[in-house]
N, C-alpha and C positions, 0 to 999 in steps of 0.2 A: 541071462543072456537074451531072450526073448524080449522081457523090456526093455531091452535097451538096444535091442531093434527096432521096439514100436516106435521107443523116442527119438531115434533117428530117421524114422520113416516120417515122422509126423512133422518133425523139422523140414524136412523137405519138402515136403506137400504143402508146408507151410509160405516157406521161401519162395517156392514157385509160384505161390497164390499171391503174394505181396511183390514178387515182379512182375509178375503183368497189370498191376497196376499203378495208370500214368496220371500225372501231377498235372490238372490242365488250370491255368490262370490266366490273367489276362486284367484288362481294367477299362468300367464303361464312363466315356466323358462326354461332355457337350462338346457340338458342333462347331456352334459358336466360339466359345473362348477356351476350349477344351481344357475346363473345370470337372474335376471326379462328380460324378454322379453317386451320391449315397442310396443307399436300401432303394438297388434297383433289381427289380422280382426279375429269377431266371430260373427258367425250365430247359430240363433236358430230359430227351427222349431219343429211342435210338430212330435212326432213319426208318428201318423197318418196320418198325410200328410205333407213326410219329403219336397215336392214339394214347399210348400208354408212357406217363411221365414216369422215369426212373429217379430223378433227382429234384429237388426243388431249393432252392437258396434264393442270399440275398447278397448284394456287394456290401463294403464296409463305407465307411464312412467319406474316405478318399477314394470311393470306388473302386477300386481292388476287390479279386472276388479267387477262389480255389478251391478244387474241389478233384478229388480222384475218380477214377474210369476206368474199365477195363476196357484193351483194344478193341477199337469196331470204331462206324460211321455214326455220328450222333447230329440231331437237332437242337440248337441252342435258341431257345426265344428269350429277346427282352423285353420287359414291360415296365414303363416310368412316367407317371402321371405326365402331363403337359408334354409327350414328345409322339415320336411315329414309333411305332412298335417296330423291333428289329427279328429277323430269324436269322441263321446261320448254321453254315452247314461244317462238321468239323468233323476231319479222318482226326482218330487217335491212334497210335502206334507205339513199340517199345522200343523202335530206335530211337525217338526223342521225348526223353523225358527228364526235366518237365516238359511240357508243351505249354510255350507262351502264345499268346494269342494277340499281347499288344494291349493296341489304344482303341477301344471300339467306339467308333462317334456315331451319337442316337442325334437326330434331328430335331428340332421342336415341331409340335403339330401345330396347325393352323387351322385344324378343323374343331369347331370349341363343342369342347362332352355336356353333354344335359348332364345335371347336378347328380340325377339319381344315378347316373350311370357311372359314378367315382366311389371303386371300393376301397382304392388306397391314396390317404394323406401322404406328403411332402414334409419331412419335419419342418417348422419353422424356423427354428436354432442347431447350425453347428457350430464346434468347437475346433478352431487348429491349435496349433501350440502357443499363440502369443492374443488370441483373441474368439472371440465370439459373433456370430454374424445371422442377424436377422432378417429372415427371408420377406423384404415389403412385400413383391411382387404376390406370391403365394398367400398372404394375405386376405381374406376375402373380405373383408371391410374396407381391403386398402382402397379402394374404388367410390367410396362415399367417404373419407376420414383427410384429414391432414397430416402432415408428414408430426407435426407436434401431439395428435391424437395418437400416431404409431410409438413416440417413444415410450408414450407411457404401457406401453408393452413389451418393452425390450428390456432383456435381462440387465440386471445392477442399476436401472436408468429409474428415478422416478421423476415426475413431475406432482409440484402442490397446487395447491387452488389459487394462489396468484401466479400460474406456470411457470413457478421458477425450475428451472431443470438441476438435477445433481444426481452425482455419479457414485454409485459408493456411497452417498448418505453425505459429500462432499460438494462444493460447489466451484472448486477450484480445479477445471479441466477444462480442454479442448475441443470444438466442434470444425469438425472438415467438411469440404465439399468437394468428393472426389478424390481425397487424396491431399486436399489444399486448404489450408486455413483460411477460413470468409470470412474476411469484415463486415462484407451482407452480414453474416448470422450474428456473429460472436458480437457487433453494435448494437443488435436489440433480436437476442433470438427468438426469445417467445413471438414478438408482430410476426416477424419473418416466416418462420415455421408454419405457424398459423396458416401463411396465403401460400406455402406449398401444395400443390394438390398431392398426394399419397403417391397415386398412382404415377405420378412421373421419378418416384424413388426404388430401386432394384434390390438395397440391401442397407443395412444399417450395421453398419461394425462397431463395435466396442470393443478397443486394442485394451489391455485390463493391463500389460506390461509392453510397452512400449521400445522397444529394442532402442540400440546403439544406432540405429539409422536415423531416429527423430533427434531431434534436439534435448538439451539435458530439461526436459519440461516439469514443471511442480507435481504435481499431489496427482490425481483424480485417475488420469487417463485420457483416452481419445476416444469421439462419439465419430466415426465416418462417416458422411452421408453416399450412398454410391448413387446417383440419377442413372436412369433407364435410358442408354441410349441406342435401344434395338429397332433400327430403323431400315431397309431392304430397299435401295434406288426407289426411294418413296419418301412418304413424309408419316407421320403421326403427331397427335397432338390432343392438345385439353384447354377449355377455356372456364373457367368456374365467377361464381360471385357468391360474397355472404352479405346477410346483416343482423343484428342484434337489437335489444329493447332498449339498450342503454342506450345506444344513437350510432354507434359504431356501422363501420359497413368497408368492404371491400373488394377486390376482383383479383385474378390471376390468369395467367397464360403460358402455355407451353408448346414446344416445337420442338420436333427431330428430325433431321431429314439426312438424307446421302443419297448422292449420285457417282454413279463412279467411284472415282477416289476420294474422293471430296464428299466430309461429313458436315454438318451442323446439329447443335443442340441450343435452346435460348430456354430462358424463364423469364416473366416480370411479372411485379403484382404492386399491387396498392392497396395499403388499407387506412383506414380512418377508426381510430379507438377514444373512446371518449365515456368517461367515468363523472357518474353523476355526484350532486353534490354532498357528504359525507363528513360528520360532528368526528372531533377528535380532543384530546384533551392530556395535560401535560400538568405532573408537580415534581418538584425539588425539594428536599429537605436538607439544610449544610446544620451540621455540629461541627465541633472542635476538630480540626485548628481552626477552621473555618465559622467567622461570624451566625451566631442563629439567624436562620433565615429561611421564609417559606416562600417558594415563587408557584403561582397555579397561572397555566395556559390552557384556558377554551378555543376553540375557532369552529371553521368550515372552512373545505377544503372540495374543490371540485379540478378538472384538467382533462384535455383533449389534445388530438393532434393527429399528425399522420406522417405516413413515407412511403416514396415512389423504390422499388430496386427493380434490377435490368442486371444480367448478364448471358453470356454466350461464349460459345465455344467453340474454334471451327477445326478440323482432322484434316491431313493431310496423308496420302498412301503411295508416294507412287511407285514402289513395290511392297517385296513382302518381310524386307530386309531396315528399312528406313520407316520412319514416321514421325509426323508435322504436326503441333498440336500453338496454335494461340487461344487466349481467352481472355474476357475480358468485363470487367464488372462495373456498377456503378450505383449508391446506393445514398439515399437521402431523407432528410425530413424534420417533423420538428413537435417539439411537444409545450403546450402552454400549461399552464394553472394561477389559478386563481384563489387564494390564501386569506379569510379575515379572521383577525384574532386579538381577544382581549387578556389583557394580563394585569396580573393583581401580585405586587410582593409586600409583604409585611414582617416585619422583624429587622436587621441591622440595618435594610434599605427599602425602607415603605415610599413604593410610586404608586402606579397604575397609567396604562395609555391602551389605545385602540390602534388596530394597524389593518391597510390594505396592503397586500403586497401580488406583486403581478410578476411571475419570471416565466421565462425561456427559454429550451434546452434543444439547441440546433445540432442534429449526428451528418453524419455525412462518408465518404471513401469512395476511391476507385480503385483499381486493382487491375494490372495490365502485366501477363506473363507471356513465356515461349518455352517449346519444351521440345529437345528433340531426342528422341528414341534409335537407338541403331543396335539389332537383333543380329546375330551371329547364327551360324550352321547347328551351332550345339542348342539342343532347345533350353527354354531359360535364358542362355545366357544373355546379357544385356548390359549397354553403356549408355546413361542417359547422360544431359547437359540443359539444363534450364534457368533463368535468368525471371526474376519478379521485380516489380517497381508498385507502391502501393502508398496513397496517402490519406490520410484520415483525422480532418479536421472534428473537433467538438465544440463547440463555441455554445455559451451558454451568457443570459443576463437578466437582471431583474430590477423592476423598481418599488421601493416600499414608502410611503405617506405614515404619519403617527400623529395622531388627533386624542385630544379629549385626555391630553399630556398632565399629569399631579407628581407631587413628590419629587424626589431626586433622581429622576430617569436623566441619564445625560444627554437626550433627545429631547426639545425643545414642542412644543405645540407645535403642529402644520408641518414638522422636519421631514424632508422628502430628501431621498439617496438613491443614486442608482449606480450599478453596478455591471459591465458587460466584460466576459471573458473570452479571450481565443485563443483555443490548445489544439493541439492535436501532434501530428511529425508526420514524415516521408521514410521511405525505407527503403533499400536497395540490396536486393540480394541473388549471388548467384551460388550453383549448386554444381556436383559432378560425381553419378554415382556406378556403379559398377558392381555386377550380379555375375556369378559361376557358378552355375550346380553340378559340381568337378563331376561327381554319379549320382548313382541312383541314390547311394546315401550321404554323402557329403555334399556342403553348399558353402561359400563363402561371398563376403561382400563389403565394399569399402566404398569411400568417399569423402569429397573437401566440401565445405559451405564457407563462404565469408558473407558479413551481414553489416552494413553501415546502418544506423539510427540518428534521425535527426530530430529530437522530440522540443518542444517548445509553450509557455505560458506568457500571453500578453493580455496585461487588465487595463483596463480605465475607470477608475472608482470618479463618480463626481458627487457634489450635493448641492443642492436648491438656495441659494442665500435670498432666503425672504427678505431686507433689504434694500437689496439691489436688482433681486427680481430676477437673476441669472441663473445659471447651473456655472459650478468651477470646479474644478478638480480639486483631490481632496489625494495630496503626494503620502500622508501618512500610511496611506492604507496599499500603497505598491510593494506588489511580490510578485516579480518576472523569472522565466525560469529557461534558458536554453540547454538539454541536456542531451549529448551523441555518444554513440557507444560504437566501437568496430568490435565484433566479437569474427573472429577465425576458430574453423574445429575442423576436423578428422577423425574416422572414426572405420575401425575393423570387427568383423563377424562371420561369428562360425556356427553355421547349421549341422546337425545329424539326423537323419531320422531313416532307422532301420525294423521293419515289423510293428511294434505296441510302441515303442519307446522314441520319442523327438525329443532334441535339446536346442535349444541355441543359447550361443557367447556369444561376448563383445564387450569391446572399450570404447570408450568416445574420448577423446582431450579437447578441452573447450580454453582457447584464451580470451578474455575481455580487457578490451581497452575504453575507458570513460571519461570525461569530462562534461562538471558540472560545474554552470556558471548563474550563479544564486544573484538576482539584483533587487534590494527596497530602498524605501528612503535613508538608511542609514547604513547599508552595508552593501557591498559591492565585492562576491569573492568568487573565486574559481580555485573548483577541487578536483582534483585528476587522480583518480583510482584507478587498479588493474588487479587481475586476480586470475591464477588458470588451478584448472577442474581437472581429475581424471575422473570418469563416470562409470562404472562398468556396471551390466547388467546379466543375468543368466534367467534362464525357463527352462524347465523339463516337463513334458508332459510322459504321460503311460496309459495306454489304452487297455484298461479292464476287460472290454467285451467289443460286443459291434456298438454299441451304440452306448459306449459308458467310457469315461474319460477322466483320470486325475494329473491335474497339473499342479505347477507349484514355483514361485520366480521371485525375485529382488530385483530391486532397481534402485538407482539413487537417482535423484533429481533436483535440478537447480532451477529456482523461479524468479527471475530479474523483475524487478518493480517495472508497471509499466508507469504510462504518462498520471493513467488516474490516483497510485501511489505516492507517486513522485511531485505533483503536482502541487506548488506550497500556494495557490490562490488560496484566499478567503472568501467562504460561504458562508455570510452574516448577512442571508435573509433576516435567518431570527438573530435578533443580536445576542438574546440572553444561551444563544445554542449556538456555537460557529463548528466548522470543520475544514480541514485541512490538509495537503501532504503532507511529502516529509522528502525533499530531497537525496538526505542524506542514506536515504534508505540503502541497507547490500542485498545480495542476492540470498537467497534464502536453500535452505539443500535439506532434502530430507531423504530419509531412507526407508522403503517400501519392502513388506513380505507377504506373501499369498500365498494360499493353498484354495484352491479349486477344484469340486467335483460337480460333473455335468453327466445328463444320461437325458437322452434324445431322441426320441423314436414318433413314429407317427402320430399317437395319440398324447403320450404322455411326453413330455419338456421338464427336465428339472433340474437345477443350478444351484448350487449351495458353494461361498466365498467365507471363509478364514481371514481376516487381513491383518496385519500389525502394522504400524506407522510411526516414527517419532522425527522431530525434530528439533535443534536445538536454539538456533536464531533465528526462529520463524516470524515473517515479517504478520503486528497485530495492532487490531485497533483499538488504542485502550481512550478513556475517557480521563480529566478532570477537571475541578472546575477553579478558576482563578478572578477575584474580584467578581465574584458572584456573575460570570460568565462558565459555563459547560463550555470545555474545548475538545475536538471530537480528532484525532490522528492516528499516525502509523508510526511504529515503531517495533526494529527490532530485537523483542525481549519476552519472543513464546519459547518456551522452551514445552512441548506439546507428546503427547502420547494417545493414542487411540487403537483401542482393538474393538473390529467390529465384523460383523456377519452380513452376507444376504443371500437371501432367498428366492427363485424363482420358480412357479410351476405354472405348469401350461396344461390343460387336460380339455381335450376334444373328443369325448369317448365316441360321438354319431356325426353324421354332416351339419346336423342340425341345432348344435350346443357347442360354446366355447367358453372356458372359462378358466382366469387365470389369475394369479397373485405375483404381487412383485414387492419386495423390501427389506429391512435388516433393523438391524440394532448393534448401536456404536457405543463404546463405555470412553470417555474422554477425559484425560486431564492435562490440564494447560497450568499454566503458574508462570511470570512476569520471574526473568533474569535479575530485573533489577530492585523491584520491592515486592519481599516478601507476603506481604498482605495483599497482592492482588494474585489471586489463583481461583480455580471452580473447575471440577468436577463431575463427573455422574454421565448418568446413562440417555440416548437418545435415539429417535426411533423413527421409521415412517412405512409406509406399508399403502400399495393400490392396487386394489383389486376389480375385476368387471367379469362381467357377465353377458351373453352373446347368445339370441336364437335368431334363425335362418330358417324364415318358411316356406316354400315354393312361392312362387311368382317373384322371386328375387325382394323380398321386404325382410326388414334383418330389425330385430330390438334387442335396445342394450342397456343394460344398468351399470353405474363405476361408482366408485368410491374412493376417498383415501384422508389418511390420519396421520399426521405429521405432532410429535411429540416435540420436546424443547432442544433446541439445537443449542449445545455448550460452547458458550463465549469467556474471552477472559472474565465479564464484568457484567456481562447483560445473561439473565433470564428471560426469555420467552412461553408465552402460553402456549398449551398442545391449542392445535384444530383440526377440522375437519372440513370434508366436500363431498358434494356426490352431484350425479348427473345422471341424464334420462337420453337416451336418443330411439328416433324412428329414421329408419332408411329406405328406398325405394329405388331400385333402378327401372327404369324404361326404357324405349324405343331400342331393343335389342339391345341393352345391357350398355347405350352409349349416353344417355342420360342419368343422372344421379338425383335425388333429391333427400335431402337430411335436416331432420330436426332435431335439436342439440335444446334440453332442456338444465339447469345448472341451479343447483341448491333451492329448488322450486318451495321447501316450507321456511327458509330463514332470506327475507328481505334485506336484513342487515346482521354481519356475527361481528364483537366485539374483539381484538388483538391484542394482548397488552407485553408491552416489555419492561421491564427494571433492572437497572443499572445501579450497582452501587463500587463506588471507590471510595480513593482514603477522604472523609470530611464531608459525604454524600450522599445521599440516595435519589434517585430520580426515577418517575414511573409513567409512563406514555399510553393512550390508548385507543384506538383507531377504532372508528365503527366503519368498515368496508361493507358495500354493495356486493350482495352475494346473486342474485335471482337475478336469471339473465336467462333470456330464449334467444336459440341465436337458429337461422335459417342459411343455409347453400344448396347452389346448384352448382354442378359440372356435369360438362358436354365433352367427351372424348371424339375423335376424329381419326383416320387415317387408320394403316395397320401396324402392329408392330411385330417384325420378324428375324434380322440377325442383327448383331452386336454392331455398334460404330465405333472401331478403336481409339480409346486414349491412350499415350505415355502412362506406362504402365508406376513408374518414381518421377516425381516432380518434387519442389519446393513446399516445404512445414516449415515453418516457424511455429514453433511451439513454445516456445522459454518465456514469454514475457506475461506476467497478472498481468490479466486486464483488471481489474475492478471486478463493479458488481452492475454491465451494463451501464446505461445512460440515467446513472444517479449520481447524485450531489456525494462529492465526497466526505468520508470520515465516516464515525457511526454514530452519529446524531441520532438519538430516537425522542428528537421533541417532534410535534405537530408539525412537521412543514408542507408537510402534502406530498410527501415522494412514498 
């Protein structure tokens, strides 16, 4: 009986002790765009003796933060690298419990900390449910580096030694600006990137699953660029220049300003690239079916050129309820080279002739949007309405001479041809979206897009008639192409996110309507296609810990061929090498699976990706060769599989050391729908790593590296390579001056490339000596200050659905000598 007093008594002493204690939470955001603040240090002490801290914690990652108290008056201090330290004073009681505290908004400081006096990092990478997001700003390189130097530090992102960029070990993705798909970038992103200064970039997103609100977009994902536009009834700004040993050189500029209601933001830059002269060399072998026959290509190959880009953006406020956003772009340039090359064929078709050949490849766009925002009483909630118009001409031409003509070449001594093309289209497209974060845990969201396409191919082939001494047209060789598409979609989603666990749903329905009108000298046709998508996608994430996170999503996606696809001109530079579209090309869909583990904290960054992939009509570029011609096209007949990994770790253990790795490895296997013997398989890889010290007086050295292994095509092998670089940095005149030395593959003058292609009756092997050793120099000059946010339309217009290509190259997959 006594026991079982005690254990009654103890029960109550117990109960009483766990009701007086009260549940106090609350959650710390910025001022500015009241974003959760993560791992923000909070002390609690009671009033009475603010001396002695009773509690110590950290918020979570969406800033949310909890923690129990017994009744009485407490002191709550916050502290968060880059803001104003906050105190607070808080009665705790047992009539209200929990006790919420709200939305706590910490300020940004403006008064800047000496280096040694920061005990706590900022992670650079969090995770939400459908993406990952790269803090530039925080960054301490960001301030001497380019916005293309940052991605090579962004998780799943690599860039190789010709800064080709890919996503997932992919090359088939998206690049925004803001929010907005740039014909700036996505027409020649590497130049572009390049004459970004860093520091006018706030964040870098990588959406890894792309919800029902984007377009049914292909493979890869989305790289977001978010620009900085923290500007205070003031201005801020940066002016930069580079140049290089190769001969290259270029400038940029930046501005943000607001007054009143009224924001602006601009960039432009110019650069000038230019690649020295460089031996390359080309052989063919045909067997059965095909005639014996050996063709060898030597040359040199040299090319230069440049582009102007410009845009801007200007806000409108005039309350807190409305907002005005236009913007507007405009982007240009052009690229030459210069091509000599001997050729020798022996066996069913023994020639030999010499060639000069001179082309060039003019990009161009502008880009003119509107976007209006309209904010409701309930926070979140939001109706956008925005309208884009963009057109983006590429016109390309060339002329080729053939001298010192033997044998059975069908080109004549002295045969001169020239060739000039003009492609590009127009695009119109409006938008209508709508946001409700019904509470705290639910969210939903819908919207209509329709999209006109107006895309287009006009050649004029002529040739030289020695003669008569004229140029004439030469009708065989016309292949014009007008192709327009109306696609309509709509699309519905459902968010949850309650505690550890967020999900989001959705559908999209996409209708496409097409017509394509194919014109050459002997056929004149018009094909009218249509086809509707249902697309759905799902994400779940689960948050393990404070600072640990698995996620996991499906997506399907649809990739409409663009113009450089589609495009049936012929590129018979080399005549023995042509390439071409393929009008007839469909849309391509493939289905996407991920698992994703991320764990992010101050020092340590790490990221590890699962992915599966397949597709079954994936639009691909296969090769063969006819009449001892290599014919280089598209066609849909990948039927495709890839599971692949990546890796990212970030490790800052002091202020003074930063070092990181970024890459994966993909196992691929493709094989051709319609002939058996064209398929290839196996494993493929890439990986870039750097190194980062920071000594006082603001001088920063860096070592990088990276190793890109063979990327599996239907038909073509590639060599693994490698790169690495050397930089020194330096700021001055109080941290508003920059200066950077950029050293690049300083012991290999030249490293050799080689690819080989083999199909039915073939083999062919190409091989490039590229110019590696290059020292390249910049300055930037920053200006003004920067202090609160300048609103954008929070949803505007993606277009996301259409392959571009591969940039402003020749199409098809020519891998003889041409100099691209």
């Amino acid at each position: 009986m006594k026991l079982f007093q005690i254990l009654v008594l103890f029960c109550v002493i117990s109960m009483s002790m766990t009701a007086q204690n009260v549940t106090v939470k609350g959650k710390l955001v910025s001022a500015d765009d009241k974003a959760g603040l993560p791992y923000v240090t909070i002390s609690v002490a009671r009033e009475s003796n603010p001396a002695n801290t009773v509690k110590r914690l950290a918020t979570q990652e969406n800033g949310t933060f909890s923690t129990a108290l017994t009744p009485g008056k407490y002191i709550f201090i916050f502290h968060f690298v880059g803001m104003n330290g906050l105190k607070k004073l808080v009665e705790v009681s047992t009539s209200q419990n929990p006790l919420d505290l709200g939305e706590i908004a910490m300020d940004e400081s403006s008064i800047e900390l000496e280096e040694v006096s920061v005990t706590a990092q900022k992670p650079l990478v969090k995770v939400e449910i459908d993406k990952l997001t790269y803090s530039a700003k925080d960054d301490p390189e960001s301030s001497t580096s380019n916005v293309l130097d940052l991605l090579r530090k962004v998780p799943l992102v690599t860039v190789d030694g010709e800064d080709e960029i890919q996503l997932k070990g992919s090359s088939n993705f998206k690049i925004y600006l803001n929010g907005k798909p740039s014909n700036m970038i996505s027409g020649n992103p590497s130049q572009v990137l390049k004459s970004m200064p860093a520091n006018s970039v706030k964040d870098i997103e990588v959406i890894t699953d792309p919800g029902v609100k984007y377009d049914a977009e292909g493979v890869g994902g989305i790289i977001n660029i978010v620009t900085d536009k923290r500007v205070d009834d003031g201005y801020s700004g940066s002016v930069g220049a580079n140049g290089d040993t190769f001969g290259g050189y270029g400038g940029n500029a930046y501005l943000a300003t607001r007054y009143g209601k009224f924001g602006f933001t601009g960039n432009s830059g110019y650069y000038y690239h230019k690649r020295p002269e460089s031996e390359s060399g080309f052989m063919r072998e045909e067997y059965t079916p095909n005639p014996q026959n050996t063709l060898t290509l030597n040359g040199t190959n040299k090319s230069d050129g440049g582009g102007l880009f410009l845009n801007g953006s200007i806000s409108f406020e005039p309350d807190t309820l409305n907002l005005f956003n236009l913007s507007a772009s405009r982007f240009g340039g052009k690229f030459n080279s210069l091509n000599l090359q001997e050729a020798l064929s022996a066996g069913a078709r023994s020639y030999s002739y010499k060639t000069r050949n001179e082309s060039m490849n003019q990009f161009g766009g502008m880009n003119l949007s509107a976007d209006y925002q309209r904010s409701f009483k309930k926070k979140g909630e939001m109706l956008t309405a925005s309208y884009r118009f963009e057109n983006n001409p590429n016109d390309s031409e060339y002329e080729s001479t053939y001298d010192d003509v033997t044998g059975s070449f069908y080109y004549l001594d002295g045969h001169r041809i020239k060739s000039a093309n003009d492609a590009g289209g127009s695009e119109h497209t409006g938008q209508m979206d709508y946001v409700n974060p019904l509470n705290g845990k639910h969210s939903v969201e819908a919207g209509l897009k329709y999209i006109y396409r107006d895309n287009s191919s006009w050649t004029d082939h002529t040739f030289f008639d020695v003669n008569e001494g004229t140029w004439k047209p030469d009708p065989d060789r016309k292949n014009d192409l007008e192709h327009t598409q109306n696609i309509t979609s709509g699309y519905a989603g459902y968010g949850y996110k309650t505690g550890k666990i967020g999900m989001k749903l959705g559908l999209r329905a996409e209708n496409t309507e097409q017509n394509i009108h194919f014109m050459s000298n002997n056929l004149d046709t018009i094909i009218q296609t249509g086809f509707f998508d249902l697309v759905p996608s799902a994400t779940l994430s689960y948050q393990l810990g404070m600072t640990n996170t698995l996620r996991g999503g499906y997506n399907m996606r649809i990739s409409r061929p663009g113009i450089w696809y589609l495009n049936p001109y012929v590129n018979d530079v080399d005549p023995n090498n042509i390439s071409y579209g393929n009008p007839r090309l469909d849309a391509e869909q493939q289905h996407n699976f991920n698992i994703n583990y991320g764990s992010f904290s101050q020092k340590l960054n790490f990221n590890v990706t699962l992915s599966y992939a397949f597709a079954k009509n994936a639009v691909t570029g296969y090769s063969f060769v006819q009449n001892g011609v290599t014919h280089n096209t598209y066609a849909n007949i990948g039927r495709n599989h890839t599971v692949g990994t990546n890796v990212y770790v970030s490790w800052t253990p002091t202020q003074m050391i930063r070092t990181y790795l970024n890459g994966g490895l993909n196992y691929t296997d493709i094989q051709s729908t319609e002939n058996s013997e064209l398929k290839n398989s196996g494993f493929s890889g890439r990986a870039f790593g750097g190194l980062t010290f920071t000594f006082p007086g603001d001088f920063r050295v860096g070592a990088n590296g990276g190793l890109f292994l063979n990327r599996i095509q239907l038909q073509t092998v590639q060599s693994a390579f490698y790169f690495y670089s050397f930089s020194l940095q330096k700021s001055i005149l109080e941290k508003k001056l920059d200066l950077a030395l950029n050293i690049q593959n300083l012991f290999s003058k030249y490293r050799a490339f080689t690819s080989t292609t083999t199909g039915v009756g073939f083999t062919q092997k190409s091989e490039f000596m590229n110019p590696m050793r290059n020292f390249r120099i910049s300055v930037t000059y920053r200006f003004g200050d920067l202090k609160t946010s300048m609103k954008k339309v929070q949803r505007s217009i993606s277009n996301e659905d259409v392959m571009q290509g591969e940039g402003n190259t020749q199409q098809g997959t020519s891998t003889a000598p041409t100099g691209n």
